[in-house]
C-alpha positions as CSV (number, residue, x, y, z in Angstrom):
1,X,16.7,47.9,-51.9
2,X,19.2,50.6,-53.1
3,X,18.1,52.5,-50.1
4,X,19.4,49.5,-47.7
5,X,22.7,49.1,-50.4
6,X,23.7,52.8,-50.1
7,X,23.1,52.0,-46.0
8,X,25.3,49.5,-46.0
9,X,28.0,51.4,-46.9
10,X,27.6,53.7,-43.6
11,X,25.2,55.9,-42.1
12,X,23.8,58.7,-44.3
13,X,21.4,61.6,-44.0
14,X,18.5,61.8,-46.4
15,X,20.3,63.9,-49.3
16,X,23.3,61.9,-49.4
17,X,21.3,58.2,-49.4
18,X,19.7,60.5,-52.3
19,X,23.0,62.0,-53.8
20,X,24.9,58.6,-53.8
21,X,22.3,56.5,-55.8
22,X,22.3,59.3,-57.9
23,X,26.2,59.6,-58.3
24,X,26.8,55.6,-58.0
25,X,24.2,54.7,-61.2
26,X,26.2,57.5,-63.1
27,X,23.4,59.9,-63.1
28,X,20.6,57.4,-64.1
29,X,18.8,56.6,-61.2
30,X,17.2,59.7,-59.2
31,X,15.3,59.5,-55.9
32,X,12.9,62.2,-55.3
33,X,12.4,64.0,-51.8
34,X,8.5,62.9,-52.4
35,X,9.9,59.3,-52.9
36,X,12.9,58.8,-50.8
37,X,11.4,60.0,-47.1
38,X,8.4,58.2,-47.0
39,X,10.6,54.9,-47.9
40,X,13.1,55.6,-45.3
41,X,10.4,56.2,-42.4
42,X,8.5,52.8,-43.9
43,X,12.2,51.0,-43.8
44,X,12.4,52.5,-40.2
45,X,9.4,51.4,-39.0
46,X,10.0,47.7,-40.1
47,X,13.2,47.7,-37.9
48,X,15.3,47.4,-41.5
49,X,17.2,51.0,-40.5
50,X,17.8,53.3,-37.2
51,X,18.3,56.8,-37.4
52,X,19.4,59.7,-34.9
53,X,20.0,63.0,-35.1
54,X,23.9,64.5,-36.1
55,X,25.3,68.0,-37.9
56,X,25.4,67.3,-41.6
57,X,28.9,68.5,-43.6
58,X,27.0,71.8,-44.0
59,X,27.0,72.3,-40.0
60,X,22.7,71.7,-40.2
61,X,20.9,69.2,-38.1
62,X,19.9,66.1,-40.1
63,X,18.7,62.9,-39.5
64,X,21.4,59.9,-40.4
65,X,20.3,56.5,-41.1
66,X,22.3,53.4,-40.9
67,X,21.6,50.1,-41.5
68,X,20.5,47.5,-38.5
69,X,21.3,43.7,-38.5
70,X,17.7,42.7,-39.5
71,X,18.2,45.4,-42.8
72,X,21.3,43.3,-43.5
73,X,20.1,40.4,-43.8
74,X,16.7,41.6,-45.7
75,X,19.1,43.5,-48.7
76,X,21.1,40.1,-49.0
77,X,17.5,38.2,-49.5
78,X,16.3,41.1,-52.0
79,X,20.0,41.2,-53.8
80,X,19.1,37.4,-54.4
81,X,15.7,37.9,-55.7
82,X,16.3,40.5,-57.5
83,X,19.4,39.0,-59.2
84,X,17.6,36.4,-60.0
85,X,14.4,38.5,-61.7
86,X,16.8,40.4,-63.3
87,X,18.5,37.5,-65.2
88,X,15.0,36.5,-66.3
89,X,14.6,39.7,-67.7
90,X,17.7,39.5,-69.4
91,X,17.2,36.2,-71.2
92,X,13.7,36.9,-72.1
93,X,14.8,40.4,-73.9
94,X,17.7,38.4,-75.4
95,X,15.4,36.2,-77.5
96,X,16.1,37.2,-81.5
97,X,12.6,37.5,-83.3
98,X,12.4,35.2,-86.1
99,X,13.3,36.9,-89.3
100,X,15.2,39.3,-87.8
């Protein structure tokens, strides 16, 4: 899901989907190489993201990935569920322990 969010903000290549999350959860959340590559090529085979081949900021050849309609519409019905189990989560750890 974070992959697809940092899509929907414009096409990226690997390091910067990578570099964003990274940046955007103030230095909380880290995606490995090991981690992120496999995901995008599994999120690319579903039809969730496209990518093509571009010159990176550094002047190298690297593969962007952008979002497709179908991705879209699959991080708006994950954002839901995930709201949603988050909330749980939330009211669960915010029951006080009698006593304390």
């Amino acid at each position: 899901m974070l992959i697809l969010k940092t899509l929907s903000w414009g096409p990226r290549h690997g390091y910067a989907v990578a570099r964003w999350i990274h940046q955007v959860s103030e230095d909380v959340l880290r995606v490995e190489e090991g981690a992120l590559y496999p995901a995008l090529h599994r999120l690319e085979r579903r039809g969730w993201i496209e990518s093509e081949w571009g010159l990176s900021e550094n002047n190298r050849r690297a593969k962007y990935y952008q979002l497709t309609a179908v991705g879209r519409q699959q991080l708006g019905a994950k954002s839901t569920t995930w709201a949603q189990y988050a909330a749980a989560v939330s009211r669960v750890l915010a029951v006080v322990e009698p006593g304390a």
